[in-house]
MIGUDREN-719183 format. One line per 2 residues: number of its first residue (from 0); for each residue z, x negated, y negated of N, C-alpha, C. Coordinates in steps of 0.1 Angstrom, whole numbers. Atoms other than C-alpha are relative to their C-alpha. Example, Ala and Ser with C-alpha at 12.3 -4.5 7.8 and 13.67 -1.06 7.14 Angstrom:
<pts>
0) 0 -9 12 78 -123 45 0 -9 -12; 0 9 11 71 -137 11 8 8 -11
</pts>
This chain:
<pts>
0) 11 7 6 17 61 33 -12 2 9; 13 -7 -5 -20 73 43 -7 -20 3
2) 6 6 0 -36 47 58 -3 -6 18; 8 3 -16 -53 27 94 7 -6 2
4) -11 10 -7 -29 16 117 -3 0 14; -1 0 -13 -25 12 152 13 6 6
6) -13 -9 -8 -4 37 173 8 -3 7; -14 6 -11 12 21 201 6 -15 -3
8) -12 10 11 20 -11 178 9 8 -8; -9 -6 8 35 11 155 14 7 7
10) -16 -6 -6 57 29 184 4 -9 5; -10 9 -10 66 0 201 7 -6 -8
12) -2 9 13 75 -16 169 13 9 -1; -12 -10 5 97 16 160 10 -2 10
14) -6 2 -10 113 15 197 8 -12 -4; -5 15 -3 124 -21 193 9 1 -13
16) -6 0 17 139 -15 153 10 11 5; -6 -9 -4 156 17 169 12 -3 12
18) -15 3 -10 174 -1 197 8 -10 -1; -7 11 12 188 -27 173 7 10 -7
20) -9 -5 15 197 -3 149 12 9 11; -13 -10 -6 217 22 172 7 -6 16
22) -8 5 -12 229 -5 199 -5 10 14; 3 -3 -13 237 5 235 5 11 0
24) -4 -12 -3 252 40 230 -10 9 7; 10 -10 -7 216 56 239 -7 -6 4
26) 15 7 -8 187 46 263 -11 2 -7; 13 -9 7 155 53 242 -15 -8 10
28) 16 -2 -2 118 58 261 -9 5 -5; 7 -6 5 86 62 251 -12 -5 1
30) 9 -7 -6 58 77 265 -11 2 -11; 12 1 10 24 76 245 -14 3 10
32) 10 -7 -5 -7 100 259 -11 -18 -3; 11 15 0 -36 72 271 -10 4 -5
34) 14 -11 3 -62 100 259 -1 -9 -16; 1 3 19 -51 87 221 -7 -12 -7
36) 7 14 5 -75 60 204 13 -13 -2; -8 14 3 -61 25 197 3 0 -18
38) -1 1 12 -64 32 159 -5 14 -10; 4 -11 8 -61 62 133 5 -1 -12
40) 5 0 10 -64 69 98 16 19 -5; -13 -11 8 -30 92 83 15 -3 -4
42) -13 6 5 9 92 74 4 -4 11; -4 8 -13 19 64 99 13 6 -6
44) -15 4 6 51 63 73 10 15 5; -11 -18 0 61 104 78 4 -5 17
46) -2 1 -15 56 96 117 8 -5 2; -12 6 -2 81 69 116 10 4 -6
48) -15 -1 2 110 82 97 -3 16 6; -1 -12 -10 101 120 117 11 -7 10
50) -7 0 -16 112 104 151 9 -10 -4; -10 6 2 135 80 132 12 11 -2
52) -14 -4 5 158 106 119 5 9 10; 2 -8 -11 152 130 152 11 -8 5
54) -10 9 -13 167 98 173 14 -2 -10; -14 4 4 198 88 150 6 19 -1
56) -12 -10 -5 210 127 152 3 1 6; -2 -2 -15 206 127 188 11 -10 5
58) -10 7 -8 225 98 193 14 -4 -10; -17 -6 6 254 106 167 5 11 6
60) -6 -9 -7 260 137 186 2 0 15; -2 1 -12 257 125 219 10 -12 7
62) -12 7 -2 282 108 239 -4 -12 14; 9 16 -7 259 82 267 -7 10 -2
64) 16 -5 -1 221 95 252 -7 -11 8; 17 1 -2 188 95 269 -6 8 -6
66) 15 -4 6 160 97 244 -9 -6 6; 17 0 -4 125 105 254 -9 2 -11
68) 10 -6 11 98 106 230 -13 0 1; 11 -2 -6 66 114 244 -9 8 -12
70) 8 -2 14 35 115 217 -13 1 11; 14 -9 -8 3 137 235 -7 4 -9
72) 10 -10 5 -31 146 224 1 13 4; 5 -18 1 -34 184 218 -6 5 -3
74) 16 -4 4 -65 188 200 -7 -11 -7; 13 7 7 -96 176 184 -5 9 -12
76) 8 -9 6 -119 185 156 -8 -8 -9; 7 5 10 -146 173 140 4 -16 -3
78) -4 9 3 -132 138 140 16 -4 1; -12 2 -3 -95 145 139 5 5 11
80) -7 -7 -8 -70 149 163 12 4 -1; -16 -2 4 -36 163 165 12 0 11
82) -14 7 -9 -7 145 179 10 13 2; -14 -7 -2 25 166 195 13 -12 5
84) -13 11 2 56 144 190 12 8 9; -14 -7 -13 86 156 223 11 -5 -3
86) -10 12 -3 117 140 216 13 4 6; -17 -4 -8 145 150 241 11 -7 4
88) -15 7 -4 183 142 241 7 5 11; -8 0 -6 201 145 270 18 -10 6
90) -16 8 0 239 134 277 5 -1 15; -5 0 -18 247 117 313 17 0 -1
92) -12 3 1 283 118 301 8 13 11; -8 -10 -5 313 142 314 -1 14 -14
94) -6 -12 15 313 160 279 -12 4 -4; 13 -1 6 275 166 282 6 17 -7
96) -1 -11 6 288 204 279 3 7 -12; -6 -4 15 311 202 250 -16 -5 -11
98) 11 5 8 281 181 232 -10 10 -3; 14 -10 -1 256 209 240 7 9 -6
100) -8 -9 8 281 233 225 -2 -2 -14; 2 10 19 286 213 193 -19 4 -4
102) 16 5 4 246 210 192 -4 19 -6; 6 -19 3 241 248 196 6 5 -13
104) -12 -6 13 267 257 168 -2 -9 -15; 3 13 14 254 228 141 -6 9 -8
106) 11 -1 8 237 237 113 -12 -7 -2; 13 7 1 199 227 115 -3 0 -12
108) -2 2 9 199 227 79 -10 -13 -6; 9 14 2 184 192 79 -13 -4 4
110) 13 -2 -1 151 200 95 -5 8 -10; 11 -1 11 138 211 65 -4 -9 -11
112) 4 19 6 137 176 51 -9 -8 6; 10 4 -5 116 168 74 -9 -5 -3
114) 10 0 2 84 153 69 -12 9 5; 10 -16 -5 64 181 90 9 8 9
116) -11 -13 1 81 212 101 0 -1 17; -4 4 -12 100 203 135 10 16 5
118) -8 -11 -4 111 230 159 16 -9 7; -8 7 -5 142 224 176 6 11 8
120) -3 -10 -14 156 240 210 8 -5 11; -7 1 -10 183 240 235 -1 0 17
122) 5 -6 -19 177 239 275 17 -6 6; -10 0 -3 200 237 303 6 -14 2
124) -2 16 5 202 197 304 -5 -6 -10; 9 4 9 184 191 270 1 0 -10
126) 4 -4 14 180 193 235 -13 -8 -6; 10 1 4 148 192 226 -5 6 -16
128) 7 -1 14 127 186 191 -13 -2 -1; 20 -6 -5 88 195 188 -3 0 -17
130) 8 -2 12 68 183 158 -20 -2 1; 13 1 0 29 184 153 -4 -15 -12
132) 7 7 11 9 157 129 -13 0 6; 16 0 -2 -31 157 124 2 -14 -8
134) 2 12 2 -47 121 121 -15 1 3; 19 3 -2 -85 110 117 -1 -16 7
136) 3 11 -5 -100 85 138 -9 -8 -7; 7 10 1 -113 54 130 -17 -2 0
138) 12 -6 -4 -150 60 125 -10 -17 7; 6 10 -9 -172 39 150 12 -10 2
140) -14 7 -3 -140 24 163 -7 -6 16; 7 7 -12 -154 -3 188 7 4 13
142) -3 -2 -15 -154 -5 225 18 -4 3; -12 2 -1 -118 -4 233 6 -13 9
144) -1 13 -8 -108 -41 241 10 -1 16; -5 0 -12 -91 -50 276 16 -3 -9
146) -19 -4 -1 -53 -43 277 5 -19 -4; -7 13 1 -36 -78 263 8 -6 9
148) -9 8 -16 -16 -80 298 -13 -4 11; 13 -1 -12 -53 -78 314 3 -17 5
150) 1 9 -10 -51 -110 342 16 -5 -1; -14 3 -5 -10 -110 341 4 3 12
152) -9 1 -12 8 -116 370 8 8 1; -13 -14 0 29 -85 377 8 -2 16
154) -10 1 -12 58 -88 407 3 18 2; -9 -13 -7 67 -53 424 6 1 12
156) -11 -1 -13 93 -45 445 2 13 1; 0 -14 -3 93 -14 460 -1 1 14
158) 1 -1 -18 98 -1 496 -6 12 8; 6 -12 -7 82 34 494 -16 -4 -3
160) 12 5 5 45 22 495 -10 9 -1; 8 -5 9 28 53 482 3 2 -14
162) -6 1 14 53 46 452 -8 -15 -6; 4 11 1 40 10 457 -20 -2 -2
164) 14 -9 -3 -1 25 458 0 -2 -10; 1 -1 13 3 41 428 -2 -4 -12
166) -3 12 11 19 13 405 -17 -7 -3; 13 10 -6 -10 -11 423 -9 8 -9
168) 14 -10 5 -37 12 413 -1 -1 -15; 5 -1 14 -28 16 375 1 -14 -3
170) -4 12 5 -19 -21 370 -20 -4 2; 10 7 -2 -50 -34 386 -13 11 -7
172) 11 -18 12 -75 -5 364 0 -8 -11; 4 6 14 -61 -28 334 0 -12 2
174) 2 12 2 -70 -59 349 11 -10 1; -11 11 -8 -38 -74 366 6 -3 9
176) -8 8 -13 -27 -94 393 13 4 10; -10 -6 -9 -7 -75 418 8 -5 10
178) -2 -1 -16 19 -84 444 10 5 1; -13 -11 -8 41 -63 464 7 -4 13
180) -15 1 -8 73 -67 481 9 11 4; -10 -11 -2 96 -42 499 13 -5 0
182) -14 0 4 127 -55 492 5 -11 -8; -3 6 9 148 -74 472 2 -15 5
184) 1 15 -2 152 -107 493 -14 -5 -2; 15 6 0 113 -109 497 2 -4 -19
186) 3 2 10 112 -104 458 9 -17 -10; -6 14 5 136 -136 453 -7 -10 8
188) 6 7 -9 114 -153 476 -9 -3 -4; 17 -2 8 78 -145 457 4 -8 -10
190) -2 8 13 96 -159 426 5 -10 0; 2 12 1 107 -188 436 -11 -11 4
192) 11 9 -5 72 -195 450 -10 -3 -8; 13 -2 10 48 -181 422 9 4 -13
194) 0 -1 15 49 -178 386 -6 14 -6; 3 -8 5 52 -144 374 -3 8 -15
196) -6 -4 11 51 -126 343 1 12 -8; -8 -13 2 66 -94 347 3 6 12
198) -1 -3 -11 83 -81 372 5 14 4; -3 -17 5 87 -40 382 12 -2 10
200) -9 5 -10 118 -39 407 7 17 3; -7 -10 -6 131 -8 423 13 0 1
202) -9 6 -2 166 -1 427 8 -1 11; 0 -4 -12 171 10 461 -7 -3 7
204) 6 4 -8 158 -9 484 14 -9 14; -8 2 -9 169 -23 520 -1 -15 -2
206) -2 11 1 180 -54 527 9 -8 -13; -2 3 11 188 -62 492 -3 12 -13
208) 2 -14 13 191 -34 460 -7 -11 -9; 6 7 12 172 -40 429 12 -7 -11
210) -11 9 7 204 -49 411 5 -14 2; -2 13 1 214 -74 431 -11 -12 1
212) 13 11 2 181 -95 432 -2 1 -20; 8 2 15 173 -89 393 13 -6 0
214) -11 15 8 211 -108 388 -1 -12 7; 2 14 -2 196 -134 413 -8 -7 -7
216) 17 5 8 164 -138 395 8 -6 -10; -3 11 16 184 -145 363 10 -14 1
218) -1 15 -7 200 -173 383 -11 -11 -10; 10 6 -2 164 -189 383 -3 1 -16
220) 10 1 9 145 -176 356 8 11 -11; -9 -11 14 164 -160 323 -11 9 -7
222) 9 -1 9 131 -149 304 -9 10 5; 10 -10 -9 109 -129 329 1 15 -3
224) -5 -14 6 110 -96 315 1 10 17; 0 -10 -13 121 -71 346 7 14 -4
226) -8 -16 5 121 -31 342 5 3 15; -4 -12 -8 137 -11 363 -9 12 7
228) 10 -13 -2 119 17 384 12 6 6; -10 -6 -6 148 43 394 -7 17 1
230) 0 -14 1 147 80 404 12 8 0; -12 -3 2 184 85 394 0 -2 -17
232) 5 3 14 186 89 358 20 0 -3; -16 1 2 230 81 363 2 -11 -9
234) 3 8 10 238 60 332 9 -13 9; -6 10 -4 262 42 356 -7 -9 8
236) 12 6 -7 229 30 376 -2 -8 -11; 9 8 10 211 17 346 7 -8 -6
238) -10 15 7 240 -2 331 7 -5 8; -7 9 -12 246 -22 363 -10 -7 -1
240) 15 9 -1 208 -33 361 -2 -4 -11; 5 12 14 210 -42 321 11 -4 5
242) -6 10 1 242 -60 330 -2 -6 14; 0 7 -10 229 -75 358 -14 -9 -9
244) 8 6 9 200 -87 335 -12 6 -3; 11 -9 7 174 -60 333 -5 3 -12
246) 1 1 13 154 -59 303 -4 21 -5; 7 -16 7 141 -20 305 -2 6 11
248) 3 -10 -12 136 10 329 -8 13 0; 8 -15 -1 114 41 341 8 4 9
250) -2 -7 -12 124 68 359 -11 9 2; 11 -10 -11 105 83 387 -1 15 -4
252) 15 8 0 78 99 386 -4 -7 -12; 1 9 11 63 75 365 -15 4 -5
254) 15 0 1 28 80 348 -2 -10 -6; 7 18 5 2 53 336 4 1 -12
256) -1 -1 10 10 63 304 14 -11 -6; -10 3 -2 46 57 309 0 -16 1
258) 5 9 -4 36 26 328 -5 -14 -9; 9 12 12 15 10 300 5 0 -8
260) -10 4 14 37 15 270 13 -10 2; -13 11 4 70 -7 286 -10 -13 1
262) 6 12 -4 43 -32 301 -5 -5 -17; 2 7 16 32 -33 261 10 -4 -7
264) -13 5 8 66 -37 251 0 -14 -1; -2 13 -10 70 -73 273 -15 -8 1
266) 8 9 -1 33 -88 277 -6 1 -11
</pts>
């Protein structure tokens, strides 16, 4: 359906219907270029069942998926732009290899059902799918309002402090309240003193890991949305920190992009 929507409602919208619909078998992220307006003008409807039918292959043939779906400006013209839609499966399992076998030997058959004409490609940890759509912007589309987390309270825990820099820098850009902690006792410390409302948490840190502090926090406070920041992408890491009570994760490196879409998920 042709019509004016808003883009990173629409994918966070999709994300959240997608990890309901296909449970805990796969991790799904997603990555949305900050270049892209707040509002355009084409088939929202083709875009969502594209990366809808993309993710339910990926995670019927995979055995523990990570989906990525990273949506980037690639051009301009005259008013329109044209999105590139990434969406890679990878399998942290034992059987990634049989899986990638199977994948290689499928019939793609069903990418020509598609709503726009999707490549699709094997790597040595990956399977990757690549579609284009063109979209018109919004004409005189106002000053782009402040971020809806602008003057939230953000907690980080982190112990390498040019990883801790970085965060700081894009948080406070959209207008929110920073504090930083290097380890995980300090970070049970901040929160029983101040009133947060969101908290980033690393998982490796001294004194205390981010695991075991995000299962003390949910002690205290059940509700506080807390992602994960990891640079291990082992599925046996990440489902220690959702069952410790983690609500979501990045892995390192992380961009603002990255950065701003889970923080839209949660505030």
């Amino acid at each position: 359906m042709m019509g004016d929507f808003d883009l990173a409602e629409t994918c966070n919208s999709l994300i959240r219907s997608l990890e309901k619909e296909l449970g805990s078998k796969s991790i799904l992220r997603l990555s949305l270029d900050v270049q892209l307006p707040n509002r355009i003008i084409g088939d929202q409807e083709g875009l969502r069942s594209s990366i809808v039918q993309i993710c339910e292959f990926l995670t019927s043939h995979l055995i523990n998926g990570l989906v990525d779906i990273e949506i980037v400006k690639t051009g301009q013209h005259n008013g329109s732009i044209t999105l590139t839609v990434e969406v890679r499966g990878s399998d942290s399992s034992n059987e990634e290899k049989r899986a990638m076998k199977a994948l290689s030997e499928m019939n793609m058959n069903w990418l020509s059902t598609m709503p726009y004409k999707t490549s699709f490609s094997i790597h040595h940890e990956f399977y990757h799918f690549s579609f284009r759509m063109t979209f018109d912007r919004v004409k005189k589309e106002e000053k782009e309002p402040r971020p809806r987390f602008a003057d939230a309270k953000i907690l980080i825990a982190e112990d390498n402090e040019t990883n801790a820099m970085v965060f700081t820098s894009f948080l406070e850009d959209w207008g929110c309240e920073v504090t930083v902690v290097a380890n995980g006792e300090e970070a049970i410390s901040k929160i029983n003193q101040q009133v947060f409302d969101l908290v980033l948490m690393d998982i490796y840190m001294p004194k205390m890991n981010g695991t075991a502090s995000t299962r003390l926090i949910r002690q205290v406070n059940k509700t506080i949305p807390i992602i994960i920041l990891t640079a291990s992408s082992l599925e046996l890491d990440i489902n220690e920190c959702f069952s410790a009570g983690a609500n979501d994760f990045l892995l390192k490196p992380i961009s603002s992009s990255q950065l701003r879409s889970v923080i839209e998920k949660y505030l």
